[in-house]
N, C-alpha and C positions, 0 to 999 in steps of 0.2 A: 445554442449549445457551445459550451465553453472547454476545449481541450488543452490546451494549454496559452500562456500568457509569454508574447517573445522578447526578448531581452533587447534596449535601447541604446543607442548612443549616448541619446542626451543624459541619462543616467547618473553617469559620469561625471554631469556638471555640477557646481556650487549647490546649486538649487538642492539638490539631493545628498552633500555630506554629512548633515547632522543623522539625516535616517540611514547612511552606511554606517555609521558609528556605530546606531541600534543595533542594527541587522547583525552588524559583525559581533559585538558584545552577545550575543544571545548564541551566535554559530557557532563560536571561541567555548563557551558553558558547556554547550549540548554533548561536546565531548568529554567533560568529566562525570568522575560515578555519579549515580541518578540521585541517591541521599544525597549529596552534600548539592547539586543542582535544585534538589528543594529546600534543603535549608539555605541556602542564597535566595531562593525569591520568597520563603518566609522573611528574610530580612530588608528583599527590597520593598516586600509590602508594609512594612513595618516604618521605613521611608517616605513610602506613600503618605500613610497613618500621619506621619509627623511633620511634612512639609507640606501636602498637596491640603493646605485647608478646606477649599471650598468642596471638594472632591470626600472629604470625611465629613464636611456638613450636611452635605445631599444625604449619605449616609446615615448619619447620625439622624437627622429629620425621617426620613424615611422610615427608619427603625422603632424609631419612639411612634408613627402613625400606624404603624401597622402590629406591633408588641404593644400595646399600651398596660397590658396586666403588667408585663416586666418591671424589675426596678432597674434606677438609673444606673448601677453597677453592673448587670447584666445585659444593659442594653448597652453601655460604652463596651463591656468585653465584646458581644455579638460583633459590634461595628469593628473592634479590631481582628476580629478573627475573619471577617471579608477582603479588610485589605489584608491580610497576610494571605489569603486564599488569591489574590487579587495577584500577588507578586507570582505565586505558585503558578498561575494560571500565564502569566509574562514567560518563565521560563520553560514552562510546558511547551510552549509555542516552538521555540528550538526542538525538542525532541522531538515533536508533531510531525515537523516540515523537514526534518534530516537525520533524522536517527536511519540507518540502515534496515532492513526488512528484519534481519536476524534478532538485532538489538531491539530491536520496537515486539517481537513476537514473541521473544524473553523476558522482557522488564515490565510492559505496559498491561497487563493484565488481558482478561479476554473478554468478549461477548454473550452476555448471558440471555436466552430468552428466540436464540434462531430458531429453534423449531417452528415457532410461530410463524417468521417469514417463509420458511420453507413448505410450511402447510397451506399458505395463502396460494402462495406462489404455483404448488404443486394442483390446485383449483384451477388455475390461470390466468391470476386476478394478478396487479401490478399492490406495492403494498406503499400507501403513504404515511411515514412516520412523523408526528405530529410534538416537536420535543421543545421545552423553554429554554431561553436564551440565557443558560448557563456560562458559569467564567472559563470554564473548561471544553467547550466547546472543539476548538481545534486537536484536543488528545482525542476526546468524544467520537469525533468523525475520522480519526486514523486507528482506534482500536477499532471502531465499526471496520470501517475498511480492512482491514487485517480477515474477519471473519468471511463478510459478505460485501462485494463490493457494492457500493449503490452511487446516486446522483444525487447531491445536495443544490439547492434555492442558494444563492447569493447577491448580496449587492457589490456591484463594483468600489473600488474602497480610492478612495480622494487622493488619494497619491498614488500615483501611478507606480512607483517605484513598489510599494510595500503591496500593490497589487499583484505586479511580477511574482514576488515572493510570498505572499499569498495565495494565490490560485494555483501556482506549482508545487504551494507544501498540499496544499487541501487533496489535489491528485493523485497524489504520492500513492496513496490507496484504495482510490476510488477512481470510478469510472469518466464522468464531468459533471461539469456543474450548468446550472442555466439560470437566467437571470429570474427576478423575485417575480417577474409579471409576464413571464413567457407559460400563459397558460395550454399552449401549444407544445409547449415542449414537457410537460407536464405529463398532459393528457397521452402525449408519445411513448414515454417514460414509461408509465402505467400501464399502457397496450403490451408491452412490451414485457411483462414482467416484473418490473424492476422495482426496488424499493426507492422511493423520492424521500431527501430528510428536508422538513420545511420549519423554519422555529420565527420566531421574531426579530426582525432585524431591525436593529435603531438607526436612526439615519438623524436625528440630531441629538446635543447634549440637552440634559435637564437643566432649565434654567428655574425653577419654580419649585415649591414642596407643599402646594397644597395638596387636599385631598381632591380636587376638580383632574388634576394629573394620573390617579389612579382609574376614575372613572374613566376617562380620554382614553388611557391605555389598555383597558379592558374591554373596551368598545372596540377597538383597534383590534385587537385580539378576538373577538366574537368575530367579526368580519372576515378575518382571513381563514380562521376554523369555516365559517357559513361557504367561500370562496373553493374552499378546499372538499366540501362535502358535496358540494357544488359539481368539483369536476369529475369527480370520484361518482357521482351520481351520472354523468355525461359515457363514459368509459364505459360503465353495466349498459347502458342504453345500447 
């Protein structure tokens, strides 16, 4: 169980000033009006598009394997219309992790679909939410949080620093978090009432674009569904 993440000395050192720069660029945004914060990360995704080559070929491969009715004009628009969703999703992350309660309960829209939790719930079943590893993720899990608090699955994130500020924005709304393989704390979760959100987590970059990597990832994905029905099955028992 994960409640919050404490803030370091070493932080502070070299090691870590390229990701303050991030950090602060995003913190610096989060406070201007919310339009003009998405049109800046439609143009930073549009940066992406045009400098991060290898990152628009995954893409663009991607796209043509899985669209192949598409033409090549629809599939090049498709691929930009993800990195500009891509940037969107970069400065969403500021609003996610600091927006104020008030501000986030006005601008960010709401939750649609609690009855459902509340009828599970009101059974006295815990409820586990089963969602893909969307670009939007972190708004995803602070409008959740806004309606109905619950516990999200995480993986620990490779810099410790963007952990800090990760695991304290993801909070901000929500109750804690527990790691991807803490089936224990799962199953506690569950007893408990509570809705668990568990999605896919990547844990290395795509270096390849066959279609052997869809199959992999789909397998990947059957397993942790089977995992999950699994524990959900242990819980009734």
């Amino acid at each position: 169980m994960v409640t919050s993440s404490p803030f370091k000395a070493s932080f502070l050192g070299p090691r870590y000033w390229l990701t303050w720069i991030g950090v602060l660029f995003l913190y610096l945004i989060s406070w201007l009006p919310q339009k003009l914060q998405l049109a800046m990360g439609k143009q930073l995704g549009r940066l992406v598009h045009k400098f991060m080559k290898r990152r628009r070929h995954i893409a663009e491969v991607n796209v043509k394997l899985c669209f192949p009715h598409m033409s090549e004009a629809d599939q090049k628009a498709l691929v930009l219309k993800n990195m500009e969703n891509t940037g969107i999703a970069m400065v969403e992350t500021g609003m996610a992790w600091w927006w104020p309660q008030w501000r986030a309960q006005k601008a960010l829209g709401s939750f649609k679909g609690l009855e459902h939790f509340e009828r599970v719930q009101a059974s006295g079943k815990g409820v586990l939410l089963l969602v893909p590893h969307i670009l939007h993720l972190e708004m995803a899990s602070r409008i959740m949080g806004l309606e109905c608090q619950g516990i999200g699955f995480y993986r620990p994130h490779n810099n410790p620093l963007m952990e800090y500020f990760t695991t304290n924005g993801r909070l901000r709304s929500n109750e804690y978090l527990i790691g991807r393989k803490d089936v224990k704390g799962l199953l506690k979760a569950l007893k408990i009432k509570r809705y668990v959100i568990t999605y896919r987590i990547k844990t290395t970059a795509v270096t390849a674009v066959s279609l052997s990597h869809f199959t992999q990832y789909l397998t990947r994905q059957l397993q942790q569904v089977l995992l999950c029905l699994q524990a959900v099955k242990t819980v009734k028992q």
